[in-house]
KEPA-823535 format. One record per residue (C-alpha): residue number from 1; residue in one letter; x, y, z. Coordinates in nm, 2 decimals. Layout:
N
+------+-------+--------+--------+--------+
: vonu : vexza :   east :  north :     up :
+------+-------+--------+--------+--------+
:  NUM :     A :      X :      Y :      Z :
...
+------+-------+--------+--------+--------+
//
This chain:
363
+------+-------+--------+--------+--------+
: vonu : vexza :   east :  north :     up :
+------+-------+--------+--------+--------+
:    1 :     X :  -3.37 :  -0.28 :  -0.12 :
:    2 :     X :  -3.10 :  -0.05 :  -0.23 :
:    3 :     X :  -2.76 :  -0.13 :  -0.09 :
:    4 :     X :  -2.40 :   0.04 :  -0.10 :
:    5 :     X :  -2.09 :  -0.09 :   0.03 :
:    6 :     X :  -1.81 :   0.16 :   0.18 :
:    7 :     X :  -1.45 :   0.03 :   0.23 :
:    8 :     X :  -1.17 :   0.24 :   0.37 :
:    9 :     X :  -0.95 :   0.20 :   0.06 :
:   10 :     X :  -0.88 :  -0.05 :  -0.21 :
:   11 :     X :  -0.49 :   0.01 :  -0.35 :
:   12 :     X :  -0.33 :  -0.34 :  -0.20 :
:   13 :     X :  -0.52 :  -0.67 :  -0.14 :
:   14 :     X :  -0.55 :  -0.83 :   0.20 :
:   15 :     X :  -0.84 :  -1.00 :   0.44 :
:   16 :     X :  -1.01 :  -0.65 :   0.43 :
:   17 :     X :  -1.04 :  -0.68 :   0.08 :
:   18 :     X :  -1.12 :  -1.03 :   0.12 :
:   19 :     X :  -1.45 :  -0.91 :   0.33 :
:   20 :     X :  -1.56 :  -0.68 :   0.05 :
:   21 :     X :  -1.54 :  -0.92 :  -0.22 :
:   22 :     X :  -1.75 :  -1.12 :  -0.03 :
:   23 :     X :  -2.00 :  -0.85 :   0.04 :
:   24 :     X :  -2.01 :  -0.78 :  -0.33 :
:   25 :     X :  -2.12 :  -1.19 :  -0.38 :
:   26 :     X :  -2.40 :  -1.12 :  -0.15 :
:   27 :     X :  -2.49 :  -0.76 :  -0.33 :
:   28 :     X :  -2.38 :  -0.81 :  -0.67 :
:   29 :     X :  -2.59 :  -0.44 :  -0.72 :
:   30 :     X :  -2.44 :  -0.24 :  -0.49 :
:   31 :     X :  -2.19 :  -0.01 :  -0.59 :
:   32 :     X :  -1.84 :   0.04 :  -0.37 :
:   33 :     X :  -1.79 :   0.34 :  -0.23 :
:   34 :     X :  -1.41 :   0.42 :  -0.11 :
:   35 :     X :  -1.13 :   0.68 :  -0.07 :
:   36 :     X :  -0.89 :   0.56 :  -0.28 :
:   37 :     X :  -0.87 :   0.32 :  -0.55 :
:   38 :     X :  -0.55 :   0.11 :  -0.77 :
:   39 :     X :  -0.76 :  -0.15 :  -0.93 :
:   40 :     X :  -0.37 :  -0.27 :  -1.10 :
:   41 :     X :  -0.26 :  -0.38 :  -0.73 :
:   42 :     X :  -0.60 :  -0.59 :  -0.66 :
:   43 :     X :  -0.74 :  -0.91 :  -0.77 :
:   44 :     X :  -0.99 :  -0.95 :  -1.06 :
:   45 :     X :  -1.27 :  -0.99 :  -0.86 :
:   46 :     X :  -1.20 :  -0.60 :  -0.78 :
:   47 :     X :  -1.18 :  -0.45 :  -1.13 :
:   48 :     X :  -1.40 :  -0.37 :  -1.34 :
:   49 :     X :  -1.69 :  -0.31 :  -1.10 :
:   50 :     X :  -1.89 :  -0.01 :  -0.99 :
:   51 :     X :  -1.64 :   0.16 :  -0.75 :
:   52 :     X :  -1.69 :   0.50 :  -0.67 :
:   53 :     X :  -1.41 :   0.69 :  -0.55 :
:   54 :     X :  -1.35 :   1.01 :  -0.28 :
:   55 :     X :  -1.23 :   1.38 :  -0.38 :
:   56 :     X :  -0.89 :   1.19 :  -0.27 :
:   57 :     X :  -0.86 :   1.00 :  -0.56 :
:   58 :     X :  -0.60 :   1.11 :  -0.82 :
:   59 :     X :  -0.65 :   1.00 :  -1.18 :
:   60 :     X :  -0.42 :   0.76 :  -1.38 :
:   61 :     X :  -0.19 :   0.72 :  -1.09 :
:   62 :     X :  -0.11 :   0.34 :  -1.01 :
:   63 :     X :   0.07 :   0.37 :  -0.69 :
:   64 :     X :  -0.10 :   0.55 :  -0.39 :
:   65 :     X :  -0.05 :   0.54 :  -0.03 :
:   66 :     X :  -0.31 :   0.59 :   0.16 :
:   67 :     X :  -0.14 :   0.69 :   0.44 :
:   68 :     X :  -0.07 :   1.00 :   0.32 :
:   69 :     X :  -0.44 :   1.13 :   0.29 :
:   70 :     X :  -0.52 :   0.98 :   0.66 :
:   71 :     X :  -0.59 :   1.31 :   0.80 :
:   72 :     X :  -0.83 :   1.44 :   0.53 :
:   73 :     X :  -1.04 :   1.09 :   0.51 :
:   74 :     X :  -1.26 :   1.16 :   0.77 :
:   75 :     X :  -1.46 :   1.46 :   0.56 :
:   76 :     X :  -1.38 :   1.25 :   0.21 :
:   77 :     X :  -1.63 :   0.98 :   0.36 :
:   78 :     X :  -1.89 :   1.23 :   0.48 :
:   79 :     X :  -1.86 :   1.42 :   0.15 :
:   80 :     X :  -2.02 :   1.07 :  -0.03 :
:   81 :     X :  -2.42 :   1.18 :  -0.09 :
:   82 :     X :  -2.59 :   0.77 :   0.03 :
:   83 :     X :  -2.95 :   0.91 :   0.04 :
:   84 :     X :  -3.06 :   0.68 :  -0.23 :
:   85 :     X :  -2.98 :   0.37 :  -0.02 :
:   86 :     X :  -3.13 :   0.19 :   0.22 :
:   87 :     X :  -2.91 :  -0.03 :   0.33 :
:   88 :     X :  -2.54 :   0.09 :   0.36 :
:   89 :     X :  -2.25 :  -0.17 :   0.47 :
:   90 :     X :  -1.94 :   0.00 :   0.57 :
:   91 :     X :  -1.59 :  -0.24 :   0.58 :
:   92 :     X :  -1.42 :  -0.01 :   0.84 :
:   93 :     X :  -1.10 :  -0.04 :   1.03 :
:   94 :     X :  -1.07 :   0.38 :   0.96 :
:   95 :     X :  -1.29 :   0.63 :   0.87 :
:   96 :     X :  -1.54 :   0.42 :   0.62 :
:   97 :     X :  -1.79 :   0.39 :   0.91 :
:   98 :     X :  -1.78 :   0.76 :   0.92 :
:   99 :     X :  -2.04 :   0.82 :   0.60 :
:  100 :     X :  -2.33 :   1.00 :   0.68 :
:  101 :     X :  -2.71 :   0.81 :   0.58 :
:  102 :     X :  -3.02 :   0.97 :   0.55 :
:  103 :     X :  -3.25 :   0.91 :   0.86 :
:  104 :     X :  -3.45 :   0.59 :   0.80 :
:  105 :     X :  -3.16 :   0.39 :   0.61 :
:  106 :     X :  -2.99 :   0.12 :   0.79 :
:  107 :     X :  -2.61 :   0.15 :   0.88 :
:  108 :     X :  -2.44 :  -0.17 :   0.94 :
:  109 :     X :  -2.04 :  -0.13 :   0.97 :
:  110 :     X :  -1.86 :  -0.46 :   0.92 :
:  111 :     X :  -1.55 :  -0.37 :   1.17 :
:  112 :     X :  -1.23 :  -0.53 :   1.15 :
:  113 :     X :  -1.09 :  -0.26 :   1.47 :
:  114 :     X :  -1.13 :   0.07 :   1.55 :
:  115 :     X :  -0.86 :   0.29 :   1.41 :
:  116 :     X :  -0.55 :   0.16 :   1.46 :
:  117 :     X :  -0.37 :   0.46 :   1.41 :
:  118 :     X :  -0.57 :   0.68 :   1.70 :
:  119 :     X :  -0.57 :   0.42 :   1.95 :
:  120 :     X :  -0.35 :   0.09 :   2.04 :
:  121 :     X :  -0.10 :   0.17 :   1.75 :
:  122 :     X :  -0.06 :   0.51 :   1.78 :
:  123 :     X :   0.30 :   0.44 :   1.95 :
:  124 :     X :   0.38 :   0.27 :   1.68 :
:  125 :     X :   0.26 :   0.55 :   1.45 :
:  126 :     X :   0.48 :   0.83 :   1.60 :
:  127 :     X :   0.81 :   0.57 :   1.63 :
:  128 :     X :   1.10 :   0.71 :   1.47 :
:  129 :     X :   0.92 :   1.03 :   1.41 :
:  130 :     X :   1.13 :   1.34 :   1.52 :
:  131 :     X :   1.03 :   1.52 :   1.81 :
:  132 :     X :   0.78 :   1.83 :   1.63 :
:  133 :     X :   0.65 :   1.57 :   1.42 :
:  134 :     X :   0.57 :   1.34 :   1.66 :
:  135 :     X :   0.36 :   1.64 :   1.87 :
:  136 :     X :   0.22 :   1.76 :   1.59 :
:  137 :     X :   0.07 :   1.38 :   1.50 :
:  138 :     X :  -0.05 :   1.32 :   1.83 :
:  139 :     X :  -0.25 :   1.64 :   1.83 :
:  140 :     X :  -0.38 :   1.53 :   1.50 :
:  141 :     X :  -0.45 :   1.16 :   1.67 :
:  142 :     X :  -0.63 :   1.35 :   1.93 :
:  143 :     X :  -0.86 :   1.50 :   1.76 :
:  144 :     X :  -0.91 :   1.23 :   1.51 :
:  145 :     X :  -1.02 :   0.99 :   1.81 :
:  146 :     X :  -1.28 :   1.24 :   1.87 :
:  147 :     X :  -1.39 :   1.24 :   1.54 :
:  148 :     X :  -1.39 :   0.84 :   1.54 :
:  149 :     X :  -1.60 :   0.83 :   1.86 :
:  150 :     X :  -1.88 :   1.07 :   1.73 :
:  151 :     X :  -1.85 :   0.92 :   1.40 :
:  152 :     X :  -1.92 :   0.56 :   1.55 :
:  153 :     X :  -2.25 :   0.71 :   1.70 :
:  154 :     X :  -2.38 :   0.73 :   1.27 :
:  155 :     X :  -2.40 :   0.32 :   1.27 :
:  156 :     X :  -2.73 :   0.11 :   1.38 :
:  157 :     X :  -2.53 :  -0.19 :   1.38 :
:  158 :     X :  -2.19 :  -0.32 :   1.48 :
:  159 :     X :  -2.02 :  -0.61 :   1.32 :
:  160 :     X :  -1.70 :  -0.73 :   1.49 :
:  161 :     X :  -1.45 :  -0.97 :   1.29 :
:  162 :     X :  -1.33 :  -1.13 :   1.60 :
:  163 :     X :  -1.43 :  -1.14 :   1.99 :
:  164 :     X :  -1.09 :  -0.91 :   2.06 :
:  165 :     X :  -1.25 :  -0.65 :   1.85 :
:  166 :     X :  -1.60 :  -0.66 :   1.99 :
:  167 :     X :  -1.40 :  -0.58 :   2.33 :
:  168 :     X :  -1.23 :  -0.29 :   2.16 :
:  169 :     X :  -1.57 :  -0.21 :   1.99 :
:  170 :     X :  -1.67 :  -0.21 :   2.36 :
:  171 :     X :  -1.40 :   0.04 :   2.54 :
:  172 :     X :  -1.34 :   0.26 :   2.28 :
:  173 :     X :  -1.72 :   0.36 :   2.17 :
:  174 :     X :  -1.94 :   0.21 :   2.47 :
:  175 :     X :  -2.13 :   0.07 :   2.18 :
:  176 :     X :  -2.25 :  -0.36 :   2.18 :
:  177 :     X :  -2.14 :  -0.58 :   1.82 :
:  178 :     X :  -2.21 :  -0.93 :   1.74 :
:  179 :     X :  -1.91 :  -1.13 :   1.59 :
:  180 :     X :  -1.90 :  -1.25 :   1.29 :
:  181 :     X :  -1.55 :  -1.43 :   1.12 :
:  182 :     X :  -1.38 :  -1.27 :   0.84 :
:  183 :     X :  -1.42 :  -1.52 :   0.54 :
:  184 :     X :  -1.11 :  -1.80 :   0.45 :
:  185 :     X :  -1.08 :  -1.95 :   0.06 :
:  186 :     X :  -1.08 :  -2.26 :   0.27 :
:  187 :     X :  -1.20 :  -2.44 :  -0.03 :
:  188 :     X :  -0.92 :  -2.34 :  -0.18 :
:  189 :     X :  -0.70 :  -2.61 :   0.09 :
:  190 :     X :  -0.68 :  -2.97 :   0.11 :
:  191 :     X :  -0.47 :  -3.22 :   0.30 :
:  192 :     X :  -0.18 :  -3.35 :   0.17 :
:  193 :     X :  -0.05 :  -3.70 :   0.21 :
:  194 :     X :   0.34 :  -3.56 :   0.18 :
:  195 :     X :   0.42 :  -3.47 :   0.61 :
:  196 :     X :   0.71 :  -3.21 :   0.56 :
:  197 :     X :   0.96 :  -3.19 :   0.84 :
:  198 :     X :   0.98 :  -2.80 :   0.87 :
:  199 :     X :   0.78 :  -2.49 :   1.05 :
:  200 :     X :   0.61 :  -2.22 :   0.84 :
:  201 :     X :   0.57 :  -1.90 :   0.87 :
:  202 :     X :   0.40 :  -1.71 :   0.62 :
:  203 :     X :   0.34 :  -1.34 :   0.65 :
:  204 :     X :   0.40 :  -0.97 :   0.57 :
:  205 :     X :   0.74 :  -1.01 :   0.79 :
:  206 :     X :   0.73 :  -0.67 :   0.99 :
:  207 :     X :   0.80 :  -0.59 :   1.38 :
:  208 :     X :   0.47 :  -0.64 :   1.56 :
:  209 :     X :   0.42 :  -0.98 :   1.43 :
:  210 :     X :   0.76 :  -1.11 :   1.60 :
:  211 :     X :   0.88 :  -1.38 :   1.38 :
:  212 :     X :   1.20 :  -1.30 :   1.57 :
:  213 :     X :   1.05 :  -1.52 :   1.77 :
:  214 :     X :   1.02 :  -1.83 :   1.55 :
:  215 :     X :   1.38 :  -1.75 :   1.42 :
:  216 :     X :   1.48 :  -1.77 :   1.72 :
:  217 :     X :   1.36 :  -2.03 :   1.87 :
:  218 :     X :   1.37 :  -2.29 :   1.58 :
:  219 :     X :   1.80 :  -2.19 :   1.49 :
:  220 :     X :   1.80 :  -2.28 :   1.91 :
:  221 :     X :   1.62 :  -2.63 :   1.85 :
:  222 :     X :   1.80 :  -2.66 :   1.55 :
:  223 :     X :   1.43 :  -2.69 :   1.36 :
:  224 :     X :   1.39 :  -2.66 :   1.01 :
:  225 :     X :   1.17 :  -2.30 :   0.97 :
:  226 :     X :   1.02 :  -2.19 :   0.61 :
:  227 :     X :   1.00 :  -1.83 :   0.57 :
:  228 :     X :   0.73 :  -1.70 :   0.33 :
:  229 :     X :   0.69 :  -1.33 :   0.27 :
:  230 :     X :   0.85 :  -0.97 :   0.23 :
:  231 :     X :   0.87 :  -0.68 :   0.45 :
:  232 :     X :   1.08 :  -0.42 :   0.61 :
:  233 :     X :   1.17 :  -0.71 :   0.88 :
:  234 :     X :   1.35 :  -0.97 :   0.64 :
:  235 :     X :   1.64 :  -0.86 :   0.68 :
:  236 :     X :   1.70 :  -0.86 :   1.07 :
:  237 :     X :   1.49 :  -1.17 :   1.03 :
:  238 :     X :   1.79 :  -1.31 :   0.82 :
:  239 :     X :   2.08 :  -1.18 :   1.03 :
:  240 :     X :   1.92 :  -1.38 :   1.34 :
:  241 :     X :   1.91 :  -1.65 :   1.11 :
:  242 :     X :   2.25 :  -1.62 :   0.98 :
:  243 :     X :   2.47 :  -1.96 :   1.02 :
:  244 :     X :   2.21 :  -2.17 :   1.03 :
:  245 :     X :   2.14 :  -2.37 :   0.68 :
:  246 :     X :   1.79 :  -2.51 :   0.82 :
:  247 :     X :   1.61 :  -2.17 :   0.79 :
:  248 :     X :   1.48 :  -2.05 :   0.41 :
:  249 :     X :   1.38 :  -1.76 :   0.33 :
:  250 :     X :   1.15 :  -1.78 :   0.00 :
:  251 :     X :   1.04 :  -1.46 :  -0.02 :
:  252 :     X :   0.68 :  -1.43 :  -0.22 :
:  253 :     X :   0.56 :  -1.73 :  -0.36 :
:  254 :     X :   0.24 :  -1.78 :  -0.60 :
:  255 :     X :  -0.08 :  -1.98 :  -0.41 :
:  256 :     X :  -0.02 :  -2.26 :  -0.53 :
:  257 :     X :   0.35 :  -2.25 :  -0.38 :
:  258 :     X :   0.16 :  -2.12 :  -0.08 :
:  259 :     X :  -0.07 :  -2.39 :  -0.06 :
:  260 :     X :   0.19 :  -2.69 :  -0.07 :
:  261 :     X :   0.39 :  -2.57 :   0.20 :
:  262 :     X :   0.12 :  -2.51 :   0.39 :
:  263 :     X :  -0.02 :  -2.84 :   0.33 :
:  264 :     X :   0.31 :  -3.03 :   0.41 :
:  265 :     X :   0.41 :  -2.80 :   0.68 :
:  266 :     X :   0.47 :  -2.94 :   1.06 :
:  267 :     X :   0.28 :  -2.64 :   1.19 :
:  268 :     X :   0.20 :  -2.29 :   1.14 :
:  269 :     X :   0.43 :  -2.08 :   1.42 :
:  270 :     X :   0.23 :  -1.75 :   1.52 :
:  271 :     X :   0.36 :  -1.57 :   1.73 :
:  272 :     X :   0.19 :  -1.18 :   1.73 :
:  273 :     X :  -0.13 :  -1.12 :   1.81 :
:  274 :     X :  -0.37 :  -1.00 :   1.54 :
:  275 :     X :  -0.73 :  -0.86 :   1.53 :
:  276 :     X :  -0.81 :  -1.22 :   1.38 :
:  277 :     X :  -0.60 :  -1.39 :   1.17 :
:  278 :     X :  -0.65 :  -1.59 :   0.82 :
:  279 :     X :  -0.36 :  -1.77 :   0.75 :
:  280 :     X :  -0.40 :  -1.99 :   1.07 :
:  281 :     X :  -0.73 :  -2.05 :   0.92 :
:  282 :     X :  -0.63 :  -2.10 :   0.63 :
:  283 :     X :  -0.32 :  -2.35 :   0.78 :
:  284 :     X :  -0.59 :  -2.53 :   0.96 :
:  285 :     X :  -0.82 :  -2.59 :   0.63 :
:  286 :     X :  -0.49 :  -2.80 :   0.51 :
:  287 :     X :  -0.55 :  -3.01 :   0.85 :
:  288 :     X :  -0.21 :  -2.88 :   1.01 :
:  289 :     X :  -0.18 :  -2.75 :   1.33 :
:  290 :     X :  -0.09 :  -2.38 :   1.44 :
:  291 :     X :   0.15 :  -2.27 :   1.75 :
:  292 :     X :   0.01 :  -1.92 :   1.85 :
:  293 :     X :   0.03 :  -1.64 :   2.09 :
:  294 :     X :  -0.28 :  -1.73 :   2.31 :
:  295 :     X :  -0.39 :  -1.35 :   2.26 :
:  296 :     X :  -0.62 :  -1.17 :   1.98 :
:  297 :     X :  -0.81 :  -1.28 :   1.73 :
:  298 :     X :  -0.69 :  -1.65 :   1.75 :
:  299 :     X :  -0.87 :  -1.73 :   2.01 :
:  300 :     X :  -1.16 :  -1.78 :   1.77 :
:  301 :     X :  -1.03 :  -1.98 :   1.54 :
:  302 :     X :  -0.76 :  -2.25 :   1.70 :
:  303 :     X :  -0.82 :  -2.47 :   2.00 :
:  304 :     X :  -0.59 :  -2.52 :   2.21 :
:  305 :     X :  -0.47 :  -2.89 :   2.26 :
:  306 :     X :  -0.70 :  -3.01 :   1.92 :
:  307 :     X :  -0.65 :  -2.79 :   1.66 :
:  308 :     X :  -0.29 :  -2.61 :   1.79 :
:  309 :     X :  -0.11 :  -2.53 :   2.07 :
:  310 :     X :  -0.10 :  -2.16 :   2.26 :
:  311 :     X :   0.18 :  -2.04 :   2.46 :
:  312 :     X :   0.14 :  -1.69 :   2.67 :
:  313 :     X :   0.46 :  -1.50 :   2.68 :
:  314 :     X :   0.60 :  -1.37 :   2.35 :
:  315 :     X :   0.97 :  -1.54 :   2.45 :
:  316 :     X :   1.19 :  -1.76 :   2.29 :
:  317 :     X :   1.18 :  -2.02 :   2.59 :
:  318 :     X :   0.79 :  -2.01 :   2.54 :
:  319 :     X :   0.80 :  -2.05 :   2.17 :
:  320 :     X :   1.05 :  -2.34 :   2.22 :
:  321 :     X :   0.82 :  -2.51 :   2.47 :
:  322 :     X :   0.52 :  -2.49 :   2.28 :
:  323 :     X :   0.71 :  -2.67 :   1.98 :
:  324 :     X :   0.79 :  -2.94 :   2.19 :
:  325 :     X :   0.48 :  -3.04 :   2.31 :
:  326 :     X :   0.32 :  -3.00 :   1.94 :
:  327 :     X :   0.56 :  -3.24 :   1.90 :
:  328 :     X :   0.43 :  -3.47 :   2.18 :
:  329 :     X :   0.09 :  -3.41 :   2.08 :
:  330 :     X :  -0.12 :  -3.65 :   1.83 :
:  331 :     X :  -0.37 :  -3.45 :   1.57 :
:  332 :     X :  -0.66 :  -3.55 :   1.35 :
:  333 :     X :  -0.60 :  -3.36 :   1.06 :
:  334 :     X :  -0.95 :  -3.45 :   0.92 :
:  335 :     X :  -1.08 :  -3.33 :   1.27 :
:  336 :     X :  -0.87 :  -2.97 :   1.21 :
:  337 :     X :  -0.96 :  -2.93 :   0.92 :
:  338 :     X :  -1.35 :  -2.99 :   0.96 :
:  339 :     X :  -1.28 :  -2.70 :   1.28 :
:  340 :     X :  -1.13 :  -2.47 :   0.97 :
:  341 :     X :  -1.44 :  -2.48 :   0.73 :
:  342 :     X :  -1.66 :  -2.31 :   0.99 :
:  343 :     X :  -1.44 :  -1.99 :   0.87 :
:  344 :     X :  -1.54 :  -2.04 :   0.51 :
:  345 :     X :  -1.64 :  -1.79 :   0.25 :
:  346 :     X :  -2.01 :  -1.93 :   0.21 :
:  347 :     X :  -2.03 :  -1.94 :   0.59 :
:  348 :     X :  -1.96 :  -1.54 :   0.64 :
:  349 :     X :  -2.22 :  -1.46 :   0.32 :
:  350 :     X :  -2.48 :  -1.69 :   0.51 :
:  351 :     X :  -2.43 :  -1.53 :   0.82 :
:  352 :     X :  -2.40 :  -1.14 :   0.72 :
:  353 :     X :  -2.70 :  -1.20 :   0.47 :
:  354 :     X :  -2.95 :  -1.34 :   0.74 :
:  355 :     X :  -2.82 :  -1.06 :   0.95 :
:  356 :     X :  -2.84 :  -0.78 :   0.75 :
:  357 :     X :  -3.25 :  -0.91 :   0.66 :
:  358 :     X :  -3.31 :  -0.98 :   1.03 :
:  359 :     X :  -3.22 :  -0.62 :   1.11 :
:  360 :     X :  -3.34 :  -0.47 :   0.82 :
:  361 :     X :  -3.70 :  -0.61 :   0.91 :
:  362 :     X :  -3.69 :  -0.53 :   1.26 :
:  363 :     X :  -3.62 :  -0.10 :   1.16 :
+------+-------+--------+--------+--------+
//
């Protein structure tokens, strides 16, 4: 059995990249097939492997956005010839489920949600954009929504990475997906014996994921808050912040930085919703507790009461609330932490493999 793997792009490293590492575990022959490629910006699990790259690639050049090609990567992935395969996996939150597979191969696309860009973030595509631009990019988006609808009709299976997706999955191509997690180093975590007395958050810091709201709300409880992470947000981040001396901002740290203040931490504070979500996984695999936006992707993975607590308005006075009865509330960190290793890396091979051969024999 002859299997390729197609990813949307591999310049930066994050859980997408985390899914096709794991893919490559469970295919160590399959080449990866992708639109752009910066081997410098990803881990070494990444380099040094069979990756085949798109008519978008250009040579020698370390530093790529990908956002620049987004309206030509729907022909780049239908330009790859996969007639010698017959199994393709596709790792698709864009255009990568759009590659086209001779007749009797078997298309599974691992997705982690339709295209953002064409449909629930395409406000906050256009945003800022001056007025021809912006009606010039939602005529693209229109048209590239068609193209993502007929291009979702080229995959036998769906794979969602979370329950919110399969509902997307759902609405946006009338097509049925089972869920499987995205995988979490959980391995990688232990419990620590050391109980910190500070909330983390730990994060890309940009608008959507409204750490405003954990700001906020701890300088008003006058909590200690540990702010891990870069992004275009950190600095409105720190002007909320501003006067209060029990807020830190640490910037990016290495993993094992990561890892003690996760370990240590009072609890995880979440409050955007995501398509799933490691980090509270990952929080959870060091037995501590995650306060989240009850919406998204982490409804998989926490449980409300046991392994976290949810509140359901993105406010301050909700965020406060939901701190104070974490802070009411007794948990087993052995018992989170056996919730968290469900989410592992060996679990997702075990269940993609047994799917991928249960389909496979079915066609």
């Amino acid at each position: 059995m002859k299997v390729a793997i197609v990813h949307d792009w591999l310049t930066n490293m994050g859980g997408a990249e985390q899914v096709v590492i794991n893919m490559k575990k469970c295919y160590k022959d399959a080449p990866i097939y992708t639109s752009l490629y910066t081997p410098d910006n990803l881990s070494d699990e990444l380099k040094n492997i069979d990756v085949r790259t798109s008519c978008l690639q250009k040579k020698n050049k370390k530093q790529i956005n990908h956002k620049k090609y987004y309206p030509f990567m729907p022909t780049a992935f239908e330009r790859f010839d996969l007639n010698e395969y017959d199994v393709v996996i596709s790792s698709s939150s864009c255009c990568a489920k759009g590659v086209i597979t001779k007749p009797n191969s078997v298309h599974i696309c691992y997705c982690h949600t339709p295209m953002r860009y064409a449909w629930d973030k395409r406000d906050e595509y256009t945003e800022g954009m001056g007025k021809l631009k912006k009606k010039l990019i939602r005529i693209l988006l229109h048209y590239m929504r068609i193209w993502d609808v007929v291009s979702s009709n080229r995959v036998d299976y769906f794979i969602a990475n979370s329950n919110e997706v399969k509902t997307r999955i759902q609405k946006h191509y009338k097509r049925d997906s089972i869920v499987i997690n995205p995988p979490v180093r959980c391995k990688f975590f232990d419990i620590s014996k050391t109980d910190g007395d500070y909330y983390l958050v730990l994060s890309r810091l940009v608008g959507y994921k409204r750490f405003d709201l954990a700001v906020k709300a701890c300088k008003e409880l006058n909590k200690k808050l540990v702010v891990i992470g870069e992004g275009p947000e950190r600095a409105n981040l720190e002007k909320i912040a501003e006067g209060n001396k029990n807020i830190t901002f640490l910037g990016r740290q290495s993993d094992e930085m990561v890892k003690k203040y996760m370990s240590e931490c009072k609890a995880l504070l979440f409050p955007g919703e995501e398509d799933f979500g490691i980090v509270p996984v990952e929080v959870q695999a060091c037995g501590r507790p995650v306060i989240a936006y009850g919406k998204g992707g982490v409804l998989d993975s926490v449980i409300d009461g046991k392994t976290g607590i949810f509140f359901m308005n993105q406010t301050v006075e909700d965020v406060k609330t939901a701190i104070q009865k974490l802070e009411n509330t007794k948990f087993d960190k052995e018992e989170i932490r056996k919730h968290a290793m469900q989410f592992d890396e060996e679990e997702f091979r075990k269940k993609l493999t047994e799917f991928v051969e249960k389909v496979v024999e079915e066609k």
